[in-house]
Every structure is written in C-alpha cells, then in structure tokens.
C-alpha positions, 0 to 999 in steps of 0.5 A: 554353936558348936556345929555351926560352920564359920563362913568366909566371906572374901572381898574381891580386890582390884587388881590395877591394869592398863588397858593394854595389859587387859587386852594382852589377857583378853588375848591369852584367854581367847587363845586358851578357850579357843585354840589350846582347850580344844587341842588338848580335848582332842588329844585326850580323847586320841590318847583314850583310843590307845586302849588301857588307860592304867598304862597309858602314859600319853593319856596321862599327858593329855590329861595333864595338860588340859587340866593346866589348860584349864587352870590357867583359863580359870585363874585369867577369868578370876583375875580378869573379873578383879581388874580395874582399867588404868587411864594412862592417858590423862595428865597428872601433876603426880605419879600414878599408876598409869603414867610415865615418869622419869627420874634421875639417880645415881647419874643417870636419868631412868624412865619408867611406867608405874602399871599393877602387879600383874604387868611389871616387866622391869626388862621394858621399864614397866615397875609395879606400884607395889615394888619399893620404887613405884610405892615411893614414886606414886603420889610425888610430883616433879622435883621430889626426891624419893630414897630407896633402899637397895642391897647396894646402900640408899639410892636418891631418885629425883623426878624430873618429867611426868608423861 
C-alpha cells in the first residue's frame, strides 16, 4: 500500500460561452497556429543562425516568445474542448446565461449580457454570471428586485426587461 501512487482523476468542467465568444477564440486560435507559431518558429530558427547560442540574447527571445505561443495555443485548445455554447437567442421568462436584461437601480436603468466567465467585459455590459450581479440576476424573472453588496452600501437592482 505504501508504493501505491494515488491517482488524480479531474472531471472536465464546462465553461459556459456564447457562440459569438467561441468563434472569437476559434478565431485567436487560428491566428495563433497559423500566423504567430510559424513567425516565431522562423525567428528561432534565424536567431540560431547567429551562432553561440550561450550569448545569444535574440535566440533567447525567439525561444520565449514561441513558448508563450505555444502555451496560449495549449491553454485556448483546453478551454476550447470544456465549453458549452450558450442559446442566446431563445426567450426565457428568467435571466439566464445568454440573454439580455435590464435592471434599474439607484436611478438609473443598466442593460446588460449575462455570458460565462471567459467573455465578461464590463466596458460593453457583458457581466459573468459568476460575479455577485449575474449570480443574483440568473434564475429571476422580470419585477424582481435583487440586492447586492457593494463597497459603497446595498444596492437594489429591479428587473425590468428580459431580451
């Protein structure tokens, strides 16, 4: 029992996306294999051409860079093989991932899109639904109010439209 390794076993987890954000990391994936990867390989192999490796500060460079490269192709084809594609379109009487809601706090009236993680861009009212607002606004229908808690105090948010 002693030499017995103990083996690790992860369960893939879905990463929730919209189509739109998958095809924007179908997109930096190709660009990455097919554009960056072999510009990188090229200056590598230039670099080498300079002679003592040991000294060579642009062979180091180049190998850097194409290990970047290659790290970023590896982490996109691994998050790319978790994800999940998000029906935006259908209609829903409650806030899901994917759609569209708008919600009045504070005096004001916000819209924003509920999408995974991966695509939450608060500058183009894209939250997550894992931050404290997506997590309270997913599964509520129009009319609820949902509280959060922010540094400032509780805010009251209202739904008031579901796209």
């Amino acid at each position: 029992m002693a030499n017995q390794k103990a083996i690790i076993v992860h369960a893939p987890e879905k990463v929730h996306m919209t189509q739109e954000g998958y095809s924007e990391l179908a997109l930096e994936l190709t660009e990455h294999k097919e554009v960056k990867r072999p510009k990188a390989v090229e200056r590598v192999a230039r670099a080498r051409d300079f002679g003592d490796l040991t000294e060579n500060s642009e062979y180091h460079q180049a190998r850097d860079e194409l290990a970047f490269i290659d790290g970023r192709i590896e982490e996109l084809e691994e998050l790319m093989s978790k994800v999940a594609i998000i029906d935006g379109k259908k209609k829903s009487k409650t806030v899901d991932i994917g759609c569209k809601v708008t919600v009045h706090g504070n005096g004001k009236a916000f819209t924003y899109t509920i999408v995974g993680e991966w695509e939450a861009d608060p500058k183009q009212q894209k939250i997550s639904h894992q931050s404290p607002l997506g997590k309270a606004l997913v599964g509520k229908k129009v009319g609820e109010d949902v509280e959060i808690e922010a540094p400032a105090g509780k805010i009251v948010y209202t739904i008031k439209k579901i796209h």
